[in-house]
C-alpha positions in Angstrom: 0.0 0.0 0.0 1.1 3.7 -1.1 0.6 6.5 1.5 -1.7 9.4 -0.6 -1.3 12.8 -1.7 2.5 13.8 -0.9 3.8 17.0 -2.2 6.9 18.1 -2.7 9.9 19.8 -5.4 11.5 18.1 -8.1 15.1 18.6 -6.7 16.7 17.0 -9.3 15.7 15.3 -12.8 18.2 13.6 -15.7 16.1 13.7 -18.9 18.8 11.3 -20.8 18.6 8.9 -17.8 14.7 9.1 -17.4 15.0 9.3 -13.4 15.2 12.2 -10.4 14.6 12.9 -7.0 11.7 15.2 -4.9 12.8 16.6 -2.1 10.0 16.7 0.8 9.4 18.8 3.7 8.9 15.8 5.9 11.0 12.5 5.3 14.2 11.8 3.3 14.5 12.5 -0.8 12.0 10.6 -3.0 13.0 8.7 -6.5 11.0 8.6 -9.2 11.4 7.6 -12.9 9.7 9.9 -15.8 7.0 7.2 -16.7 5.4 7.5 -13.1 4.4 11.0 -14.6 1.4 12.3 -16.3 3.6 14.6 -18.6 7.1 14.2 -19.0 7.4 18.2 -20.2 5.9 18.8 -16.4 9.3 17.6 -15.1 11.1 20.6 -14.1 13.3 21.3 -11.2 12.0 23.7 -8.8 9.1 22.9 -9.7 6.1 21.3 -6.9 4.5 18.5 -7.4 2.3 15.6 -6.0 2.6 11.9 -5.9 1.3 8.8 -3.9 4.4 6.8 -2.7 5.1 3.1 -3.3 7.1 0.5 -1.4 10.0 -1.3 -3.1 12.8 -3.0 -2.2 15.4 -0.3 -1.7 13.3 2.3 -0.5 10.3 4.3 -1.5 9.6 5.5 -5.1 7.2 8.3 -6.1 4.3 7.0 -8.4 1.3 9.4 -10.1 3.7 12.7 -10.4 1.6 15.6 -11.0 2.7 19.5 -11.7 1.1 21.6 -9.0 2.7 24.6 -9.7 
């Protein structure tokens, strides 16, 4: 089960590589690949988004990335 409705700011994202990291208020860095987005072009640094969080083996990945603002 995924916790709902976390928001944060792309801190990082490699276009070439297809993968980055949001940085939250509360809790460590979140990974995330470009395909757990609704629009790739939305993928900017700086920018805030939200996501619903999945478990996986090495850690926590961000799933249903969406542009806020």
């Amino acid at each position: 089960m995924g916790e709902k409705d976390q928001t944060g700011v792309i801190k990082v994202y490699y276009p070439v590589k297809g993968y980055g990291f949001i940085s939250r208020t509360a809790g460590r860095d979140v990974f995330f690949y470009r395909t757990s987005a609704e629009k790739e072009e939305s993928l900017i640094e700086g920018s805030t988004v939200r996501f619903n969080l999945e478990s996986t083996p090495k850690g926590p990945k961000a799933i249903n990335v969406v542009r806020v603002s």
